[in-house]
C-alpha positions in Angstrom: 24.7 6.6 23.2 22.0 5.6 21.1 20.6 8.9 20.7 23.3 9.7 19.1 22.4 6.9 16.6 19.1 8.4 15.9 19.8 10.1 12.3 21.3 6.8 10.9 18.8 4.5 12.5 15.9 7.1 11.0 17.8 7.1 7.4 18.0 3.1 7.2 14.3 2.6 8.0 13.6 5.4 5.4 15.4 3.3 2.9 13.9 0.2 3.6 10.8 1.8 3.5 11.5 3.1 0.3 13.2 -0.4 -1.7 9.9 -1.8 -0.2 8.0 0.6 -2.6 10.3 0.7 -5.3 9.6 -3.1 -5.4 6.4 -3.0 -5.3 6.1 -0.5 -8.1 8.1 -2.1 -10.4 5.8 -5.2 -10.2 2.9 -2.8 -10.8 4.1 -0.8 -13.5 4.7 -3.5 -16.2 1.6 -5.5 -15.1 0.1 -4.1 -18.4 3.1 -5.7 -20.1 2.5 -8.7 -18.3 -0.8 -9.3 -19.2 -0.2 -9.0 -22.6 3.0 -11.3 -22.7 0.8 -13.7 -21.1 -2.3 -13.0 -23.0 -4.4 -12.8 -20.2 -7.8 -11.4 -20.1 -9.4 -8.7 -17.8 -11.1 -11.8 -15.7 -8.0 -13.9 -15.7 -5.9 -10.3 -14.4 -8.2 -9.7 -11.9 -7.5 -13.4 -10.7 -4.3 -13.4 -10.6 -4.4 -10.4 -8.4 -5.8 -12.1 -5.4 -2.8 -13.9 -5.0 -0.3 -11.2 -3.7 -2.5 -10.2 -0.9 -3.6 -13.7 -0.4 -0.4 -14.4 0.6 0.0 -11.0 2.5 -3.2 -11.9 4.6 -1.8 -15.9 5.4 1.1 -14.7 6.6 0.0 -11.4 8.8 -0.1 -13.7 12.4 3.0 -15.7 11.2 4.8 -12.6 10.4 4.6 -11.0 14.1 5.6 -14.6 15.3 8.5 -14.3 13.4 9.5 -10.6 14.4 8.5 -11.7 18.0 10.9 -14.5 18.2 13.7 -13.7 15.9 13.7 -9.5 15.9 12.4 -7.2 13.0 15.9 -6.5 12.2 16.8 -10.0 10.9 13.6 -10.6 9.3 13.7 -7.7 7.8 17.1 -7.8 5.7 15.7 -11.5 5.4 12.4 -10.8 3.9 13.7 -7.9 1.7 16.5 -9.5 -0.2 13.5 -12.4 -0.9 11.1 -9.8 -2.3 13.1 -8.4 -4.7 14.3 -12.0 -5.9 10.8 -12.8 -6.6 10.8 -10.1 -7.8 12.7 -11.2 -10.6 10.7 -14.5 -10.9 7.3 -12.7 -11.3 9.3 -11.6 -15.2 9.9 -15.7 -15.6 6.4 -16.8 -15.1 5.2 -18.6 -19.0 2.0 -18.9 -17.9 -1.2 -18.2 -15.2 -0.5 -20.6 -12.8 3.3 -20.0 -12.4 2.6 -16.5 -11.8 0.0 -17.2 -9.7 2.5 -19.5 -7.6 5.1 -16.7 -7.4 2.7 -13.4 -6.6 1.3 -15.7 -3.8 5.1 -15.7 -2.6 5.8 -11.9 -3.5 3.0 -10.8 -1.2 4.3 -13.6 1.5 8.1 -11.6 1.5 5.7 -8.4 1.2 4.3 -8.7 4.3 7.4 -10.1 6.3 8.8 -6.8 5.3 5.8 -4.8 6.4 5.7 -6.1 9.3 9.5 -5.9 10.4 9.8 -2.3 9.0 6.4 -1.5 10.9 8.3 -2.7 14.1 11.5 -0.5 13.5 9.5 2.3 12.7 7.4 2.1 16.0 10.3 1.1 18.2 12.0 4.3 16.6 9.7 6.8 17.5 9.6 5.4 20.9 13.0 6.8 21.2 12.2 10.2 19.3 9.3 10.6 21.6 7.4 12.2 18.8 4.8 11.2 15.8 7.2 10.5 13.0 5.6 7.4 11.3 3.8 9.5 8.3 7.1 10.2 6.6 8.1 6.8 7.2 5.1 6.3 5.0 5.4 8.8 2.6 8.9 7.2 1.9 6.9 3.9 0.9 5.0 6.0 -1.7 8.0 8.0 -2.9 9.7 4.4 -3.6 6.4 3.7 -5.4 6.1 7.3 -7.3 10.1 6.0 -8.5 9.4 2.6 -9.2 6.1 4.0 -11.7 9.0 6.5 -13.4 11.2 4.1 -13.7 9.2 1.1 -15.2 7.6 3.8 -17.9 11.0 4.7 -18.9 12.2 0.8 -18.8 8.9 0.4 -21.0 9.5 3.1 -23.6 13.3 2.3 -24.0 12.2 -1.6 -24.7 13.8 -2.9 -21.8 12.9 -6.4 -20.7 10.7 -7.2 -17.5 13.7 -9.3 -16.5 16.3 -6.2 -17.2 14.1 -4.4 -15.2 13.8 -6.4 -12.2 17.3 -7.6 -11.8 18.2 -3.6 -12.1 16.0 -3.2 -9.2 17.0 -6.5 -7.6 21.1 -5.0 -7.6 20.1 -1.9 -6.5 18.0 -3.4 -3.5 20.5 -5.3 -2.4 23.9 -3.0 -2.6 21.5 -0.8 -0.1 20.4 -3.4 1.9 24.0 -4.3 2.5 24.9 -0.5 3.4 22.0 0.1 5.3 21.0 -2.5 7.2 23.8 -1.9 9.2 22.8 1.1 11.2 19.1 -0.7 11.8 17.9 -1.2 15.2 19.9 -4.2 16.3 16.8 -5.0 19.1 13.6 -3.6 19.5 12.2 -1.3 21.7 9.9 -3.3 23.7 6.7 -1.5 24.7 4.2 -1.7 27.7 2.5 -4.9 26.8 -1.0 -5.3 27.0 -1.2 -9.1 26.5 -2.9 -9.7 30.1 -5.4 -7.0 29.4 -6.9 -8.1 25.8 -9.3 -11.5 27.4 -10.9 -8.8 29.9 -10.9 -5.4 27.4 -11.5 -7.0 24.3 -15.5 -6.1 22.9 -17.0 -5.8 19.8 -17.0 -2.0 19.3 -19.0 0.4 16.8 -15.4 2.4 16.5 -14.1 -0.5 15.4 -16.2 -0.8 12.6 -16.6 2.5 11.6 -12.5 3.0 11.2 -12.3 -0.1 9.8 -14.9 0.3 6.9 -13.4 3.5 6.2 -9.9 2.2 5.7 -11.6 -0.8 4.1 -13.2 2.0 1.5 -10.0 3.2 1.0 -7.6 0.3 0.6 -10.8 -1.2 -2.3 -10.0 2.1 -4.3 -6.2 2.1 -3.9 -5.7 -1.5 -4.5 -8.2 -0.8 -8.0 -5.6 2.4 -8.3 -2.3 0.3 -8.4 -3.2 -2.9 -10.3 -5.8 -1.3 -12.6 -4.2 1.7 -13.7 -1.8 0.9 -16.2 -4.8 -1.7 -17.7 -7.1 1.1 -17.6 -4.9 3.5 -19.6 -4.0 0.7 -22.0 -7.2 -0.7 -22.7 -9.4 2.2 -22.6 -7.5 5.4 -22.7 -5.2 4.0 -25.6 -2.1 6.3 -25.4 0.6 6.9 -27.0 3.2 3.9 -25.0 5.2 6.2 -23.3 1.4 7.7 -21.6 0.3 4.5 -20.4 1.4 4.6 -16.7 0.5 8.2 -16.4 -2.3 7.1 -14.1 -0.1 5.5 -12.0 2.4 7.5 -12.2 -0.2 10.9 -11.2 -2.0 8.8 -8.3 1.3 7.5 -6.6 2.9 11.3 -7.2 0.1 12.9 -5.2 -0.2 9.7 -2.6 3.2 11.1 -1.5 2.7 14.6 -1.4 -0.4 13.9 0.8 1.5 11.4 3.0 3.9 14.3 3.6 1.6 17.4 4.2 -1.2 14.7 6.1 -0.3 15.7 9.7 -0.3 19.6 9.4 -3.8 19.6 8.0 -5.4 16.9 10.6 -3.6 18.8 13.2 -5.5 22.4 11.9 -8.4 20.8 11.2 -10.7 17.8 12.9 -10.2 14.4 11.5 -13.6 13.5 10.5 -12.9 16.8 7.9 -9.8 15.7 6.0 -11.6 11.8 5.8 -14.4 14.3 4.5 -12.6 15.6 2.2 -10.2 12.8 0.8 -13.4 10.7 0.3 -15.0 13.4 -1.9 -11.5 13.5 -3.7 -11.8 9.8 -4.1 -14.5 10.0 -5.6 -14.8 13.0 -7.7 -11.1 11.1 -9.0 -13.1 7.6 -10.3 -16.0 10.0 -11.9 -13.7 12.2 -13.6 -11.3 8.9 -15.0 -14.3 7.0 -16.2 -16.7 8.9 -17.3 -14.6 11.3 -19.6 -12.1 9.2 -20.5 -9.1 10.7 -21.7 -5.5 11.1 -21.2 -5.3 14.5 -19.4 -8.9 14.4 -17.9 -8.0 10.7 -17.0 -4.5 11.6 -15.6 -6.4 14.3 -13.3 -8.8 12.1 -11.9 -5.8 9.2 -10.7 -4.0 12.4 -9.3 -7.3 13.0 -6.9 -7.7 9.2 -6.3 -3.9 9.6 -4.9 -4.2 12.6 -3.1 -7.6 11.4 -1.5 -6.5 7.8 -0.4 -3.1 9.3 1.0 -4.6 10.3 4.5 -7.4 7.9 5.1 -5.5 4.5 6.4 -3.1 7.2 8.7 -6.0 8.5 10.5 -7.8 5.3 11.0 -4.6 3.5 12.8 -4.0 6.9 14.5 -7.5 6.6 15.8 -7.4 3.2 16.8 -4.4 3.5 18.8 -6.3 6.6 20.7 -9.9 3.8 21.3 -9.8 3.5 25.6 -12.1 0.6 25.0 -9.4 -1.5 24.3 -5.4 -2.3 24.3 -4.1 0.1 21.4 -2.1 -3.3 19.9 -5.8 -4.8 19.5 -6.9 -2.2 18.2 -5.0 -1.3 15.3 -4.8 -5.0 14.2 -8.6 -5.3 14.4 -9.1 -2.0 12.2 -6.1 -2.9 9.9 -7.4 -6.8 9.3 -10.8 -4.9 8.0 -9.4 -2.4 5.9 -6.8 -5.1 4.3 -9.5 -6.9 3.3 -10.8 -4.0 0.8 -7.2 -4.2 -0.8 -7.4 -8.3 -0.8 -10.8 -8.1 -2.8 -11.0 -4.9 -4.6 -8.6 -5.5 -7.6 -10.1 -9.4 -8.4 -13.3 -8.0 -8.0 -12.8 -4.7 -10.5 -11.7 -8.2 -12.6 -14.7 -9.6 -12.6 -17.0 -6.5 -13.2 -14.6 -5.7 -16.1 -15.6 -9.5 -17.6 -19.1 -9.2 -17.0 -19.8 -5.0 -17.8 -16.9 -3.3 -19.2 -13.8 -2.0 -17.3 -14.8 1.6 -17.3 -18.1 0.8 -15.5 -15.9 -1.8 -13.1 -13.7 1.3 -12.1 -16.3 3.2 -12.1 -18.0 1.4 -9.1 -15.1 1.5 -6.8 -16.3 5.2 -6.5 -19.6 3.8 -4.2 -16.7 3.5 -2.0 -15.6 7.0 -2.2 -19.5 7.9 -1.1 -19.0 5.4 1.7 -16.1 7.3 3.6 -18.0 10.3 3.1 -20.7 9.1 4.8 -18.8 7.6 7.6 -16.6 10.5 8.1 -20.0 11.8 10.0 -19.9 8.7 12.2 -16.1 9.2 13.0 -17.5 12.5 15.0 -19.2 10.1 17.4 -16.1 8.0 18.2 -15.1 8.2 22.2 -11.2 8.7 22.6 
């Protein structure tokens, strides 16, 4: 019977998926606006940016607790509605330490959701029997590629932050109410391999290897979505309506790579697309900073996009294929690394940007570039 099911369930996870990016978006879009409402300087940005995924990093073992004891579909339409009411509080915030306060919460609801959607997703496929999980993920980025659109053209037409959000609050929560419905009403429980982890459990090279590339890639897409629309404002200087362009370019071709990710790992080896998306990383933050300009600029965000889009896929992919180790163990160990570049990168770029300048900040993120590159050699000598 529940076979039958399958198109529904798949279509409610894709929304969810996609509201979850749409949300997120929105945030990111006006953060230029923000930062000039509340007069906030590059340093002061960049450290109010450490509180979203502080928050997401607190709550990653409370979150699987949660989704453990009261199923991901609850949480889910829980943590969801939540997001996109802070949502609306992040437009409220009068000064640093309020939005400090409420960010810290947004990435707490953020990660809720990650997890909970994560857990539908996987318990899906389960009953596909098939690798579906990168359009699950390309749907995330498509809600983000909307949310950019839609928070430049909320920007040029002199919407409110508040109009905004409460726009995307409505709209979240009329398809929340439609779609959570047809959501998996209990997860698909898989082999466990809690008995296993105390005996399997070693420090591994593959480990660090997948995790340092993801790590590399989350520092340089974290600098992509908060510093962007900063970037293009600050330094670029277009006209208002061309100051998410950036964004708007990197999330466009994030999505398109998502989408198209599978077909070209599956032609060619792994350790050739990580190759390959590193040199686009980089080539992307030389070509932004060093020539800056709207359409040179615009290009280079587009190959930061299109080079991050495949790297964190691969890396959990791999992890789940390690024999050293329970595949649960393995993709939380590799994931808890490579969050950590998204955690630090963005405060960090902050504080280069107060000490140098923000085009030389940006600019370094592409030494991370150079480092997947690098390790994409070492990915060759992983044992799966």
């Amino acid at each position: 019977m529940i076979q039958q099911k399958l198109p529904n369930i798949r279509l409610s996870v894709f929304y969810f998926y996609f509201i979850m990016g749409l949300i997120f978006a929105s945030w990111a879009s006006r953060i230029p606006d923000i930062k000039v409402v509340l007069d906030l300087n590059d340093g002061q940005l960049g450290q109010v940016l450490f509180a979203m995924p502080l928050g997401q990093l607190i709550m990653m073992a409370i979150s699987g607790y949660l989704v453990n004891r009261f199923g991901s579909r609850i949480i889910l339409i829980t943590a969801m509605t939540l997001y996109g009411i802070i949502l609306t509080l992040i437009a409220q915030a009068d000064s640093f330490n309020f939005l400090f306060l409420i960010l810290f919460l947004f990435g707490i609801t953020s990660n809720m959701a990650n997890i909970a959607v994560n857990t539908q997703a996987v318990g899906l496929e389960a009953l596909y029997k098939r690798n579906i999980m990168s359009s699950f993920h390309g749907l995330w980025s498509l809600g983000g590629l909307s949310g950019g659109i839609l928070g430049a053209v909320f920007a040029e037409t002199k919407f409110s932050i508040f109009t905004h959000f409460v726009i995307v609050l409505i709209a979240g929560i009329i398809g929340i109410a439609i779609f959570s419905r047809s959501l998996l009403a209990q997860d698909v429980k898989q082999n466990s391999d809690v008995k296993k982890i105390k005996r399997t459990f070693k420090p591994d090279s593959a480990i660090i290897i997948l995790g340092l590339i993801g790590f590399g890639s989350m520092f340089c897409e974290g600098t992509m979505f908060d510093w962007s629309g900063v970037y293009f404002s600050t330094i670029i200087k277009p006209d208002e309506s061309f100051v998410r362009m950036g964004y708007i370019a990197s999330m466009g071709a994030m999505t398109f790579g998502r989408f198209v990710a599978d077909r070209f790992v599956n032609r060619y080896q792994a350790s050739v697309v990580l190759r390959f998306c590193g040199i686009l990383v980089t080539s992307g933050l030389l070509l932004a900073t060093i020539a800056p300009g709207l359409i040179i600029s615009t290009f280079g965000f587009l190959l930061i996009g299109l080079g991050v889009s495949s790297i964190v896929p691969i890396c959990y992919s791999a992890a789940g294929r390690l024999k050293t180790m329970p595949a649960s163990i393995a993709i939380t160990a590799v994931s808890s690394i490579s969050f950590l570049g998204f955690m630090i990168g963005p405060p960090l770029i902050g504080l280069l940007s107060e000490i140098t300048d923000l085009r030389i900040a940006i600019l370094s993120a592409s030494s991370f570039g150079i480092l997947i590159i690098i390790l994409s050699y070492q990915y060759r000598s992983i044992k799966f």
